[in-house]
VEXTI-397962 format. One record per atom (N, C-alpha, C): residue in one letter; y, z negated, x; atom name; residue number from 1. Coordinates in steps of 0.02 Angstrom, whole numbers. Layout:
 res     py     pz     px atom   n
   A      Y      Z      X   CA NUM
...
! end
This chain:
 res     py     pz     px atom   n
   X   3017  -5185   1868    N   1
   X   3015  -5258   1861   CA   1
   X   3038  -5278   1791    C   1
   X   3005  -5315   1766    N   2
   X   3006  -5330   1679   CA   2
   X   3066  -5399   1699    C   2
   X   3105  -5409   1624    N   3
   X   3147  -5464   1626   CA   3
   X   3217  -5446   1675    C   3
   X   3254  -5506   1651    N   4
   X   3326  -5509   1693   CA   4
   X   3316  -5554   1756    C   4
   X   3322  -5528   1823    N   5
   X   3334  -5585   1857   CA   5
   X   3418  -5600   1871    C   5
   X   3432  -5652   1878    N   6
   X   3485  -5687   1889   CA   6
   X   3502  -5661   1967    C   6
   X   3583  -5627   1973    N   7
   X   3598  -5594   1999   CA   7
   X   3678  -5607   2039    C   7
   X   3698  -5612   2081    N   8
   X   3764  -5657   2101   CA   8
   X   3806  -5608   2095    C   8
   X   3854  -5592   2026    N   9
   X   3885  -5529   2014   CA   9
   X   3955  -5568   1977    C   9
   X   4021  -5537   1942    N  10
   X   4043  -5574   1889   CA  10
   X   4019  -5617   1849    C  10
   X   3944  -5584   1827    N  11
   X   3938  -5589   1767   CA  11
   X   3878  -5643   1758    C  11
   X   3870  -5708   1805    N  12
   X   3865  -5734   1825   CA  12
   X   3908  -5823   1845    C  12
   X   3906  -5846   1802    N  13
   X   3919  -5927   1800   CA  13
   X   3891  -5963   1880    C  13
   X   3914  -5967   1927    N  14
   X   3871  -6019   1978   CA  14
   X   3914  -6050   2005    C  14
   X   3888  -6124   1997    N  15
   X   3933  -6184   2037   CA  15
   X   3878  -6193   2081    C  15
   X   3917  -6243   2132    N  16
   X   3883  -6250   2209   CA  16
   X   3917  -6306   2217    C  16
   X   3922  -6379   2203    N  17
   X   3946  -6429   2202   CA  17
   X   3904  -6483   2250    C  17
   X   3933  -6506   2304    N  18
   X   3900  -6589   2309   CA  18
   X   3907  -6648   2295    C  18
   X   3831  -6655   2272    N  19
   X   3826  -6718   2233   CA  19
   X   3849  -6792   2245    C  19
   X   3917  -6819   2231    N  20
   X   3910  -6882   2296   CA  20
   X   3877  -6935   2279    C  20
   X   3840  -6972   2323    N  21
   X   3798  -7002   2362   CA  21
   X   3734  -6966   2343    C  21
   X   3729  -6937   2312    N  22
   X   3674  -6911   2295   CA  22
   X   3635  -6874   2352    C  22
   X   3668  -6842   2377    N  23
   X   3658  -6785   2438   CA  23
   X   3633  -6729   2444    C  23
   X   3638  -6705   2382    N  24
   X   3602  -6629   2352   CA  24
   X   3656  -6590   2323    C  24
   X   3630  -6538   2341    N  25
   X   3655  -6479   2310   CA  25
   X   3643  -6436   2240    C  25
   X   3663  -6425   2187    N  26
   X   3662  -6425   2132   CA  26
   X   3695  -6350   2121    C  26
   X   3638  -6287   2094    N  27
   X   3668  -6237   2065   CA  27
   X   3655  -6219   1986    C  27
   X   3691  -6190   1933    N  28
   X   3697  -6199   1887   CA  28
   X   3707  -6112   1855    C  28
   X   3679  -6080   1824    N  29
   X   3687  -6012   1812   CA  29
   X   3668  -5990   1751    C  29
   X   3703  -5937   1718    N  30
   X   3677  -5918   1663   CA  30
   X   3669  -5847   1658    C  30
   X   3604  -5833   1604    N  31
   X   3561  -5784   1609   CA  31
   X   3574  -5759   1542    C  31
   X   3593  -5716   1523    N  32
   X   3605  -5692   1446   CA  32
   X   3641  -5757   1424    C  32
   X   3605  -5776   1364    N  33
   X   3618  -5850   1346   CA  33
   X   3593  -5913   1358    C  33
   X   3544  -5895   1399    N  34
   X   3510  -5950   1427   CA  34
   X   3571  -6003   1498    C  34
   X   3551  -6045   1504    N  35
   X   3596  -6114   1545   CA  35
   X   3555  -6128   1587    C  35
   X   3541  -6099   1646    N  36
   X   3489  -6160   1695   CA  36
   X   3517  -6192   1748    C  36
   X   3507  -6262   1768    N  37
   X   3536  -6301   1822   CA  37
   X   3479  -6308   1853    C  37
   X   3498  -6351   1920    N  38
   X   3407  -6349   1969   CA  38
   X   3451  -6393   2010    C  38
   X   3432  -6473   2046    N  39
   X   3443  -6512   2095   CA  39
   X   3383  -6509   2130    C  39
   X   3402  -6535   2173    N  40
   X   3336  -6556   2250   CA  40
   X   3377  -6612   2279    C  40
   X   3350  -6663   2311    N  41
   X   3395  -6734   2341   CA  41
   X   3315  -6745   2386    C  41
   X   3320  -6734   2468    N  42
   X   3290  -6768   2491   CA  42
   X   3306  -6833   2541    C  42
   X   3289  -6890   2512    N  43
   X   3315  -6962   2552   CA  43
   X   3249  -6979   2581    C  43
   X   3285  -7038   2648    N  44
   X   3352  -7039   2672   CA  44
   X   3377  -6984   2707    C  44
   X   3444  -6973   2716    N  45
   X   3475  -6934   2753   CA  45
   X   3454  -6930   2819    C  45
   X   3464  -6997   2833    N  46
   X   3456  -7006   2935   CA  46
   X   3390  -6993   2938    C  46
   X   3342  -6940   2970    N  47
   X   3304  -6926   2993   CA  47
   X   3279  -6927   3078    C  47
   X   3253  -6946   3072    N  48
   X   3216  -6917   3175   CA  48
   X   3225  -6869   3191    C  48
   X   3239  -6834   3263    N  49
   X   3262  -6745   3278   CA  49
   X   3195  -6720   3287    C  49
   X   3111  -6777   3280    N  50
   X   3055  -6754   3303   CA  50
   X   2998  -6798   3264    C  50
   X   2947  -6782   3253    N  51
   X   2887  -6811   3228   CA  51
   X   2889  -6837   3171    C  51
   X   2941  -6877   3116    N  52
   X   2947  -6869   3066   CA  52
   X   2972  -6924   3035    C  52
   X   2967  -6953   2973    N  53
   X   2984  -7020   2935   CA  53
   X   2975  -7012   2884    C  53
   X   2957  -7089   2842    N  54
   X   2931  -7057   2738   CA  54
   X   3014  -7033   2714    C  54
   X   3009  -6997   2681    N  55
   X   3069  -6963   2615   CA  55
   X   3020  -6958   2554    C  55
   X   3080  -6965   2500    N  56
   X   3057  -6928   2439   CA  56
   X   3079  -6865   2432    C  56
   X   3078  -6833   2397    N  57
   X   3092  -6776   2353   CA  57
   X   3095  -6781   2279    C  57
   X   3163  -6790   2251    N  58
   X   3184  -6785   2172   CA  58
   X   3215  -6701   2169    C  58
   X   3187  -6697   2113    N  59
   X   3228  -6636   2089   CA  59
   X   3216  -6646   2017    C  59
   X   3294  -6616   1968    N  60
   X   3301  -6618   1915   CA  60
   X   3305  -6537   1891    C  60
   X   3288  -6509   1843    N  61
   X   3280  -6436   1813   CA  61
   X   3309  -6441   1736    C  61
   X   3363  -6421   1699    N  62
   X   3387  -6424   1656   CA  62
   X   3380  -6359   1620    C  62
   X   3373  -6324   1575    N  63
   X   3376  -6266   1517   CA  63
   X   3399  -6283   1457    C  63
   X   3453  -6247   1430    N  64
   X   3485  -6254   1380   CA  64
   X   3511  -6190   1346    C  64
   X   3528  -6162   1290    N  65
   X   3551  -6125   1285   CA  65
   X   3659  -6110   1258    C  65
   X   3703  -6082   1253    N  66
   X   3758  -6068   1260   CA  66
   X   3779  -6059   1188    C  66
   X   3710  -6036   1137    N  67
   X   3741  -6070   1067   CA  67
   X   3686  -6120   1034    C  67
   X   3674  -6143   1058    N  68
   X   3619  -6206   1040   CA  68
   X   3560  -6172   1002    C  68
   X   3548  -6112    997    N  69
   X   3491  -6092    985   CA  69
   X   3419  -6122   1034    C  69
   X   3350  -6112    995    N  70
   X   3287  -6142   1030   CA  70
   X   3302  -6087   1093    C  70
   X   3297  -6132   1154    N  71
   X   3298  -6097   1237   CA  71
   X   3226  -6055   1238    C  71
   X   3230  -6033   1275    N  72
   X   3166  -5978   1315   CA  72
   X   3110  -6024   1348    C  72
   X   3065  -6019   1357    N  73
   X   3005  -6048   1352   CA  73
   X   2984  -6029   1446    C  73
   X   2998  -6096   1465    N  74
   X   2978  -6091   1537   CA  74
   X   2896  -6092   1536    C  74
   X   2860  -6039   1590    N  75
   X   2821  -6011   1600   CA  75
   X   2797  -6041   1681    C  75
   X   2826  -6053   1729    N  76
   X   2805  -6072   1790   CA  76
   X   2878  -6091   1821    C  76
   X   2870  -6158   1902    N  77
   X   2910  -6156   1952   CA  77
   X   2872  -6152   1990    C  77
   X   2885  -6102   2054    N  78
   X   2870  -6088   2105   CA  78
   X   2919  -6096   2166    C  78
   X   2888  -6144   2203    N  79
   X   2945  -6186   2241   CA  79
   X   2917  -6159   2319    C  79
   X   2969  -6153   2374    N  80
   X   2934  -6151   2451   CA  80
   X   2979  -6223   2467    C  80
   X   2950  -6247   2532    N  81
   X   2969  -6316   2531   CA  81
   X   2967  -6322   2597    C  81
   X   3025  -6353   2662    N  82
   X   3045  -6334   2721   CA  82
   X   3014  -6359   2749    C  82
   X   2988  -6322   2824    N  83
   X   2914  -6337   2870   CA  83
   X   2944  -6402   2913    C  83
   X   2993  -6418   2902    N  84
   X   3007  -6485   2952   CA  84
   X   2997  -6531   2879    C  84
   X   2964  -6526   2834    N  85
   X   2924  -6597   2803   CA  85
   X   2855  -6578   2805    C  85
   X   2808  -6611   2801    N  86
   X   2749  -6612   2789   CA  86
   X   2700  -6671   2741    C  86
   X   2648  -6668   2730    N  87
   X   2620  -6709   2690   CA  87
   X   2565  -6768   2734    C  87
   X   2565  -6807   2718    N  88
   X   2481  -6873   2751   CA  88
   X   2466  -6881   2682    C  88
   X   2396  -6862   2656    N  89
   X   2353  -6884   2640   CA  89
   X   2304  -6921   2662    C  89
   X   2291  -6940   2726    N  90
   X   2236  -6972   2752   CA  90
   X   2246  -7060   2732    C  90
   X   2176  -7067   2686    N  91
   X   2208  -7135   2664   CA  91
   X   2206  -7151   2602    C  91
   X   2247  -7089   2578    N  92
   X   2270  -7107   2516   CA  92
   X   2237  -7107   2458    C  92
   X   2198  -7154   2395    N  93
   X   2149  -7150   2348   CA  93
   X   2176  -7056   2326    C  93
   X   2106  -7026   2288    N  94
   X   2119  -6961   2274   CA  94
   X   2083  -6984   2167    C  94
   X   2141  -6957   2113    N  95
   X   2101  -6959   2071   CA  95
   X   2094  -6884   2042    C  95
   X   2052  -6892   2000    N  96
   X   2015  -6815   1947   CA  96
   X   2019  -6804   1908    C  96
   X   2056  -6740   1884    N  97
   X   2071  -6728   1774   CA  97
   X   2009  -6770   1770    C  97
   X   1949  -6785   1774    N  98
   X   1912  -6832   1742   CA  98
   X   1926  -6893   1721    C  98
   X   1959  -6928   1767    N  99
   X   1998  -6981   1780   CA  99
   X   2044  -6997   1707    C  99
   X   2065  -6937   1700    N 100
   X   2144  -6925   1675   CA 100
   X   2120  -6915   1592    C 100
   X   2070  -6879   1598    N 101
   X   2061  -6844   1522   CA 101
   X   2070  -6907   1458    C 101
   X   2121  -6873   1409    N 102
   X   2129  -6922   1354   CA 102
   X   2164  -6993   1352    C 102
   X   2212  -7002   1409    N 103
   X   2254  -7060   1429   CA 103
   X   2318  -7043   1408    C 103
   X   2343  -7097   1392    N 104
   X   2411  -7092   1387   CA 104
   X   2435  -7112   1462    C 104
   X   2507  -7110   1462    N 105
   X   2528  -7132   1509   CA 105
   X   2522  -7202   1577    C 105
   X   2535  -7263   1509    N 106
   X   2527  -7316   1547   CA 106
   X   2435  -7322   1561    C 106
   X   2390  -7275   1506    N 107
   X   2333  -7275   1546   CA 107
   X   2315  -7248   1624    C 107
   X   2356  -7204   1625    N 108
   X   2328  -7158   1680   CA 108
   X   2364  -7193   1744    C 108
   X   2424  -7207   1729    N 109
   X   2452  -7239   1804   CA 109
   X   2392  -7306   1826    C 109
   X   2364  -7338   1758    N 110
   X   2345  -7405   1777   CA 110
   X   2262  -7379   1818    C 110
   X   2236  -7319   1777    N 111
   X   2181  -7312   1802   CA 111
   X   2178  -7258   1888    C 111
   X   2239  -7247   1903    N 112
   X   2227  -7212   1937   CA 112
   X   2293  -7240   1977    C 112
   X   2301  -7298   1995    N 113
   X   2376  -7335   2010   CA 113
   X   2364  -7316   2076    C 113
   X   2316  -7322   2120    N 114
   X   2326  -7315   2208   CA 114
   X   2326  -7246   2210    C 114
   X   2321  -7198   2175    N 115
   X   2319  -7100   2199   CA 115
   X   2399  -7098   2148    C 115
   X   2460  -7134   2130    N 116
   X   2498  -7107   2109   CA 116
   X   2558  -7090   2160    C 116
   X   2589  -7051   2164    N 117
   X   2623  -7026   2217   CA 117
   X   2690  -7007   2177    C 117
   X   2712  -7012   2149    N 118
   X   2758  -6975   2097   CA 118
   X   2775  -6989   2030    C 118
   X   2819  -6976   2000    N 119
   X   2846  -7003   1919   CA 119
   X   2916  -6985   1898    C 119
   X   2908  -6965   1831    N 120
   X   2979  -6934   1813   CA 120
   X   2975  -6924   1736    C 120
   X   2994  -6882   1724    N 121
   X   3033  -6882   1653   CA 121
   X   3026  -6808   1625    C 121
   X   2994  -6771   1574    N 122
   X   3003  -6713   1535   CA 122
   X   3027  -6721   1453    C 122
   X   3057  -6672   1446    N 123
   X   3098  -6669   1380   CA 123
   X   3062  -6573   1354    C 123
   X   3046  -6578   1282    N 124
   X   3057  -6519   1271   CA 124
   X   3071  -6515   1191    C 124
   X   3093  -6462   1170    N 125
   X   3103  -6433   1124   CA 125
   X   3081  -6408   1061    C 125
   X   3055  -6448    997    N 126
   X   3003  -6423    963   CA 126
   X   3026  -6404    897    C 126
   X   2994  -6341    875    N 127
   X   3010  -6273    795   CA 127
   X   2942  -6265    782    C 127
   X   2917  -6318    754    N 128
   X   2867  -6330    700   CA 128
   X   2916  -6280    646    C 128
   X   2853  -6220    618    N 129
   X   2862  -6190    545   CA 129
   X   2875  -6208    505    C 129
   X   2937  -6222    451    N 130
   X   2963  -6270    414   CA 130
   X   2971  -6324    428    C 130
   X   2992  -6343    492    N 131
   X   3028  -6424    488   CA 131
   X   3071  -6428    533    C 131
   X   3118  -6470    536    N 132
   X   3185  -6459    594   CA 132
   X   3155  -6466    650    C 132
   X   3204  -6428    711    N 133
   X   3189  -6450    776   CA 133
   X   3202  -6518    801    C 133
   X   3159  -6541    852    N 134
   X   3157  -6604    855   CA 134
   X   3147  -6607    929    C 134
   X   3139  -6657    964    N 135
   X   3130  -6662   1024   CA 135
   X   3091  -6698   1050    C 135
   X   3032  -6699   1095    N 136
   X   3003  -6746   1129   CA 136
   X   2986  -6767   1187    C 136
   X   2993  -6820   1212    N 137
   X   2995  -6831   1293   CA 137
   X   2930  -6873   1321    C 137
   X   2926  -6876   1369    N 138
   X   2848  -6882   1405   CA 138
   X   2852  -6912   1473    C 138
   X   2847  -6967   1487    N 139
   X   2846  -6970   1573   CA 139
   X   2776  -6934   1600    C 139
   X   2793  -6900   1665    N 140
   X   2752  -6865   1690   CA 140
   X   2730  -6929   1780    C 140
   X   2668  -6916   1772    N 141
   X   2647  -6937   1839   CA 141
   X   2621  -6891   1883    C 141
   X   2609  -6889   1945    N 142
   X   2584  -6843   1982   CA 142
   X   2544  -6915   2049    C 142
   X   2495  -6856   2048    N 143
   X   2437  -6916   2056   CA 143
   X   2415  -6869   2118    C 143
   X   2377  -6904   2177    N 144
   X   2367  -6882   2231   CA 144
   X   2302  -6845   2220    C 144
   X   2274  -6770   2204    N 145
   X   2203  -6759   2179   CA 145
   X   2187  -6721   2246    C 145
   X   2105  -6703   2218    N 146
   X   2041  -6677   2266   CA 146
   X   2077  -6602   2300    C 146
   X   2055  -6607   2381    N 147
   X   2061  -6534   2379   CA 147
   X   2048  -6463   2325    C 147
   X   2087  -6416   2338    N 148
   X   2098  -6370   2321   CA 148
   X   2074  -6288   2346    C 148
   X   2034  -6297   2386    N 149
   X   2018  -6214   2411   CA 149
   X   2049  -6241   2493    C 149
   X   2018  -6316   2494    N 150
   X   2064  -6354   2565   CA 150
   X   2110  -6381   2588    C 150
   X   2145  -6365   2527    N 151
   X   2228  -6377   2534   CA 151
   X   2236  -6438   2496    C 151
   X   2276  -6472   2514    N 152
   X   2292  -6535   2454   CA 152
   X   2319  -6503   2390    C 152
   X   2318  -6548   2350    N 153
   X   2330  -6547   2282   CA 153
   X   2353  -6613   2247    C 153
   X   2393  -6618   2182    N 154
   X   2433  -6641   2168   CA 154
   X   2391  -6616   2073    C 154
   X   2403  -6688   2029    N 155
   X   2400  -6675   1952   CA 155
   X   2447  -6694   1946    C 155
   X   2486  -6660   1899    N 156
   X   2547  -6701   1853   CA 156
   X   2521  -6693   1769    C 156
   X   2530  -6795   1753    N 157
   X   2514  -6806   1680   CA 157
   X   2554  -6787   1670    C 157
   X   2555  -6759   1604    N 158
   X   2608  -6783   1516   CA 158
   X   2564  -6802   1473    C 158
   X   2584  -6821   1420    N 159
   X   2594  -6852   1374   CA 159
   X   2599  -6831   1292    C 159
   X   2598  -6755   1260    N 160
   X   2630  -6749   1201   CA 160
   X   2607  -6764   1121    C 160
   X   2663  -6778   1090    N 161
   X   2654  -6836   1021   CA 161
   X   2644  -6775    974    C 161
   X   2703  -6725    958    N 162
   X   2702  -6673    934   CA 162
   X   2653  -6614    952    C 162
   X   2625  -6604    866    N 163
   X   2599  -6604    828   CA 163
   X   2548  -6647    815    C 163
   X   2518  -6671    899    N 164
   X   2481  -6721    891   CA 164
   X   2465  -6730    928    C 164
   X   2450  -6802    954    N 165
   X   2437  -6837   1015   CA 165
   X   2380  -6779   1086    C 165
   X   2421  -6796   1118    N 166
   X   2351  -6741   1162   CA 166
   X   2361  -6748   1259    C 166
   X   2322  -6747   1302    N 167
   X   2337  -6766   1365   CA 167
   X   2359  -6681   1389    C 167
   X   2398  -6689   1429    N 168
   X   2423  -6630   1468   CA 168
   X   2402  -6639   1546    C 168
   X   2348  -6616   1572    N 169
   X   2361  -6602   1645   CA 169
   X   2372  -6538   1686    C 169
   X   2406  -6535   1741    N 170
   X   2423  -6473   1772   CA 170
   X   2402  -6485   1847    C 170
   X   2353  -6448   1875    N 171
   X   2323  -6455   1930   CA 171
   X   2406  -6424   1984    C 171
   X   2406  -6451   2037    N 172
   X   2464  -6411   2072   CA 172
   X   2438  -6421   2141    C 172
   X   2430  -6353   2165    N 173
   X   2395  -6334   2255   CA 173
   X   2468  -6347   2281    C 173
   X   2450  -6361   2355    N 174
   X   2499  -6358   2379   CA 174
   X   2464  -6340   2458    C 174
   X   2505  -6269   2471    N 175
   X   2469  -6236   2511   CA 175
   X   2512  -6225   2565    C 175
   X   2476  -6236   2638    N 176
   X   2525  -6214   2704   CA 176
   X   2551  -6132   2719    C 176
   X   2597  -6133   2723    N 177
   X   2605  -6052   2738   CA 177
   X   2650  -6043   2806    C 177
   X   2666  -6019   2813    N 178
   X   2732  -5988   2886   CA 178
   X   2750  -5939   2882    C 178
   X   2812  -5964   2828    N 179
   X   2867  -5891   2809   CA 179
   X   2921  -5933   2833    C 179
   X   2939  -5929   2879    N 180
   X   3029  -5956   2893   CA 180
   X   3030  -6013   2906    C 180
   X   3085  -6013   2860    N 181
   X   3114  -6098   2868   CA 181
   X   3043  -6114   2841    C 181
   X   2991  -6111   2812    N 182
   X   2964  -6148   2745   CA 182
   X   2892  -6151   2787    C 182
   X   2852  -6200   2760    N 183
   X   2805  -6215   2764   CA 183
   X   2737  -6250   2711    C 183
   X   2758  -6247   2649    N 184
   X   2744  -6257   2603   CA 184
   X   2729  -6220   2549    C 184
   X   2708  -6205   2505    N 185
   X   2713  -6175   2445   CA 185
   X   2684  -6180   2388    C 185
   X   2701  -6196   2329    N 186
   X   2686  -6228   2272   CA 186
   X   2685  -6200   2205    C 186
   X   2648  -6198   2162    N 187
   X   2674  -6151   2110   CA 187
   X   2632  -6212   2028    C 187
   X   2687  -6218   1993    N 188
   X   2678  -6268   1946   CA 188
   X   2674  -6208   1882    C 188
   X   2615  -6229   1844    N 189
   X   2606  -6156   1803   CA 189
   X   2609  -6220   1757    C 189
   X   2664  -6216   1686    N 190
   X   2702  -6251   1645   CA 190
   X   2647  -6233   1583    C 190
   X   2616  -6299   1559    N 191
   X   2561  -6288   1487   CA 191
   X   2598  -6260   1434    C 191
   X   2544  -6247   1383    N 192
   X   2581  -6242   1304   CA 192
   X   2577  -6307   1279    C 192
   X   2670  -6312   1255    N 193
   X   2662  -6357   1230   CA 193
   X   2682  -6378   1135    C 193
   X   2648  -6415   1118    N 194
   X   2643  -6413   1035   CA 194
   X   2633  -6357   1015    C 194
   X   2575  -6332   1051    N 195
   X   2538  -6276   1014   CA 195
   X   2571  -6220   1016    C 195
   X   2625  -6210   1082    N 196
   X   2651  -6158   1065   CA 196
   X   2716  -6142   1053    C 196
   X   2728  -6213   1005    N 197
   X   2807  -6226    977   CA 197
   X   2861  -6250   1024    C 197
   X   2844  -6274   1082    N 198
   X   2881  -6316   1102   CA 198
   X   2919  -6266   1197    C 198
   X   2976  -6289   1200    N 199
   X   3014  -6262   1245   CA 199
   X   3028  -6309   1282    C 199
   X   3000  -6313   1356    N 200
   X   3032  -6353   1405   CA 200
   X   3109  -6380   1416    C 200
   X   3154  -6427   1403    N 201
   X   3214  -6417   1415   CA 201
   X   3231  -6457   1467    C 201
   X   3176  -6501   1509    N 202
   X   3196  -6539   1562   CA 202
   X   3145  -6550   1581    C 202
   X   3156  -6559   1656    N 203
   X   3090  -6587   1700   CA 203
   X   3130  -6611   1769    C 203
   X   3097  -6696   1772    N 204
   X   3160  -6737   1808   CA 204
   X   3099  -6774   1849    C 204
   X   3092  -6766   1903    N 205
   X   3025  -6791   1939   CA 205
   X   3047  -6833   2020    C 205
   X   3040  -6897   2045    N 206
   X   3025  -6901   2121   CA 206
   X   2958  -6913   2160    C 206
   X   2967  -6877   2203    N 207
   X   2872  -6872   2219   CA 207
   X   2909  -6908   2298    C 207
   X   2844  -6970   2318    N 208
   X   2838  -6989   2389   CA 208
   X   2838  -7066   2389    C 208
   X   2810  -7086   2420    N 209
   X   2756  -7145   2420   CA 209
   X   2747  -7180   2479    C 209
   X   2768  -7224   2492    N 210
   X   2745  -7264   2573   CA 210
   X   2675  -7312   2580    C 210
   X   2642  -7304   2613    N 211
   X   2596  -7360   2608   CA 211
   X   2597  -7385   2703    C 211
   X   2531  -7424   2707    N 212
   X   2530  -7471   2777   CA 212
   X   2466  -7431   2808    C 212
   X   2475  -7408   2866    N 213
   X   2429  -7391   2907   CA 213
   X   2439  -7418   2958    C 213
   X   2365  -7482   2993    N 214
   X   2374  -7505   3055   CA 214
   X   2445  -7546   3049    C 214
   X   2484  -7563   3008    N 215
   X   2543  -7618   3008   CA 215
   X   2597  -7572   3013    C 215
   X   2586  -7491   3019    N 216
   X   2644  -7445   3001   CA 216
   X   2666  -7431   2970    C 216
   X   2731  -7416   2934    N 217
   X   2746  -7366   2867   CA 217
   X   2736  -7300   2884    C 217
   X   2672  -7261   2834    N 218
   X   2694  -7190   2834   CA 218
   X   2698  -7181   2754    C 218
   X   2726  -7105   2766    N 219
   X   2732  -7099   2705   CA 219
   X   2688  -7027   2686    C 219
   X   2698  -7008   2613    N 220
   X   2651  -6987   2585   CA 220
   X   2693  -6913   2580    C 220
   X   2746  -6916   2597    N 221
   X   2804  -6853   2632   CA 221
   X   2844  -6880   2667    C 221
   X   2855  -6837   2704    N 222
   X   2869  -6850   2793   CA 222
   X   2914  -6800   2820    C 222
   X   2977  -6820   2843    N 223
   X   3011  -6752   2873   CA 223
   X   3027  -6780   2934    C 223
   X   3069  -6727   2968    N 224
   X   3109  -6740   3015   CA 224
   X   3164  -6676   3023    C 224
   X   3230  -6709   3065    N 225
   X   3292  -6647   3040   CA 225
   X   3312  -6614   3089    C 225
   X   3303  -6550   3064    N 226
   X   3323  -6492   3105   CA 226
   X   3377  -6450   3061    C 226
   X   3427  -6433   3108    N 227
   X   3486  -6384   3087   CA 227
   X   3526  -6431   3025    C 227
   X   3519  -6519   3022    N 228
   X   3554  -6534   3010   CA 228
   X   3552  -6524   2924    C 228
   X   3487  -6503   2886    N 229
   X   3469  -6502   2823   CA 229
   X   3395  -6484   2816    C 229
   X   3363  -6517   2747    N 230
   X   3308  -6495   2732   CA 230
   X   3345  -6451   2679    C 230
   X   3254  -6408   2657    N 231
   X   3272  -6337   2616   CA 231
   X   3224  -6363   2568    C 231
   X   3244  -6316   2474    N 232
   X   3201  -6322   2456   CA 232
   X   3206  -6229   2430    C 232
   X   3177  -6199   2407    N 233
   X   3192  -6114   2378   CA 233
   X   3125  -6112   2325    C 233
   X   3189  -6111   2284    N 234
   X   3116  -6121   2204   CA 234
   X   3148  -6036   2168    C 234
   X   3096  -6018   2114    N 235
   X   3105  -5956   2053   CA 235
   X   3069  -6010   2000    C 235
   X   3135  -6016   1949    N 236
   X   3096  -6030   1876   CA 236
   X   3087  -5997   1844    C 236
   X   3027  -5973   1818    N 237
   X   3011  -5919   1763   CA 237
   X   3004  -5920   1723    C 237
   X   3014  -5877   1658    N 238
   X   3032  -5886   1582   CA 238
   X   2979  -5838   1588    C 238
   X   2940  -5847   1513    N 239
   X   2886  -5813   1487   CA 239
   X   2886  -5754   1478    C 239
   X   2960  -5748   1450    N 240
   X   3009  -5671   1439   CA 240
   X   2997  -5618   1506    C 240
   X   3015  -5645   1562    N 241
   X   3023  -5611   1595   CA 241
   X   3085  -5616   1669    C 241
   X   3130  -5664   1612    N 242
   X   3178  -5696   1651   CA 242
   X   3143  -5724   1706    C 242
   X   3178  -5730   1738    N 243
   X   3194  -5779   1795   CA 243
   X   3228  -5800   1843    C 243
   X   3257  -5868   1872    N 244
   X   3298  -5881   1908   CA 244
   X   3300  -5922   1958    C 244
   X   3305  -5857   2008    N 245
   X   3299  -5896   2113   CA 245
   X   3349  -5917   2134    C 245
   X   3342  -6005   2166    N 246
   X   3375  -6039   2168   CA 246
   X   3359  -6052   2270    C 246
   X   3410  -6070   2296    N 247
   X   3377  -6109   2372   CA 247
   X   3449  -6189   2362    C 247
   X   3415  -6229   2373    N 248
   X   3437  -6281   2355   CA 248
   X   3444  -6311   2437    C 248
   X   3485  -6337   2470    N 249
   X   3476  -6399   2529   CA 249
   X   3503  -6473   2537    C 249
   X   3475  -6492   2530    N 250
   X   3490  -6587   2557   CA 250
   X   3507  -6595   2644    C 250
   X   3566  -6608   2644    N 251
   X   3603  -6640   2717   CA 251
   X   3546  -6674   2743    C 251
   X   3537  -6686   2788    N 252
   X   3522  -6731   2857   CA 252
   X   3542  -6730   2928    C 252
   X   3546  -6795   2962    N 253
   X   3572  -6800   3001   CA 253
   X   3511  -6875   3066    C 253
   X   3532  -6824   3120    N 254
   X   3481  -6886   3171   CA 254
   X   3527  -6954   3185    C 254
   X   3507  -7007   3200    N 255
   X   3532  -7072   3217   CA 255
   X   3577  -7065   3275    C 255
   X   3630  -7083   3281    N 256
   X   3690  -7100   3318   CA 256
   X   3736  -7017   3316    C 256
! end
């Protein structure tokens, strides 16, 4: 197996803190010199013991490095995501990288405002050849798109300025499986960005959406609580080889 994986030994930094009010669990570890943090927060807490209710899902992903050198160049997250949530698409507008191609931001939410499902925040890291490092940030949307090989699917925009203006889309499947707790599984394959130059150092996203069916609220993620927590169990991967497996859970609890 190529690369370091992150390993629960001495030699090994990990906090396990809860977030208050937040309601997530937050681990934090370091890999050589690399810094990675990873949240998950799924609200509300009070869930149904059966059939379900809308939640979101936020999660924040931090990389940094321990002497401020340029960080390692995230390569993919691959997330499993707990079988007591599920998704409704039925309903919901669907848009298409066609849609998307060559928009900036406030274009793409406006042109594609009823399929948006999601929105957040990326930061990365840029070592342009002769010129200081600099930084640039991007709100990301994630937009409700076309099946996938059957499976729903999910785009997330960016945005990047550096080196020069350009649209970023990332198709993301999201596929049923039945491994365990999990029922989900997702794998976000992370673009090049500024040509190359640029290092992910944040990705801060909440995905979930309510709309009216028949005078109902559903939502566009949906859980219900069993054992008293949802799960999330992600691997972030560095291009290197690194990588670091995280299982993250958000409390819940049924009414009375």
């Amino acid at each position: 197996m190529s690369g370091r994986r992150l390993r629960w030994t001495a030699s090994i930094v990990l906090g396990l803190s809860l977030l208050g009010g937040a309601s997530a669990y937050a681990l934090t570890a370091e890999i050589g010199n690399t810094v990675v943090s990873s949240t998950a927060t799924m609200l509300p807490r009070e869930l149904p013991a059966r059939g379900g209710a809308p939640i979101s899902l936020s999660s924040i992903t931090r990389v940094k490095t321990k002497d401020n050198s340029p960080p390692g160049v995230l390569g993919s997250i691959d997330l499993m995501i707990d079988k007591h949530g599920y998704l409704e698409t039925k309903g919901v507008p669907v848009c298409t990288a066609a849609k998307l191609e060559r928009t900036t931001p406030a274009q793409a939410r406006k042109r594609c405002a009823g399929a948006l499902v999601g929105t957040g925040t990326a930061k990365a890291e840029i070592n342009l050849p002769g010129q200081p490092r600099m930084q640039m940030t991007s709100p990301i949307s994630f937009f409700n798109g076309p099946q996938l090989k059957g499976q729903p699917s999910l785009i997330a925009h960016a945005y990047e300025t550096v080196p020069a203006k350009k649209t970023l889309l990332v198709p993301i499947a999201i596929e049923k499986v039945n491994k365990g707790r999990y029922g989900y599984q997702v794998q976000v394959e992370i673009p090049e960005i500024a040509g190359g130059y640029g290092a992910p150092t944040l990705a801060e996203a909440t995905v979930g959406r309510t709309f009216d069916r028949g005078g109902k609220k559903v939502g566009y993620l949906n859980a219900y609580c069993a054992g008293g927590r949802l799960q999330v169990q992600g691997d972030i991967n560095f291009t290197n080889g690194d990588f670091f497996p995280a299982t993250l859970t958000s409390p819940c609890h049924v009414p009375g």
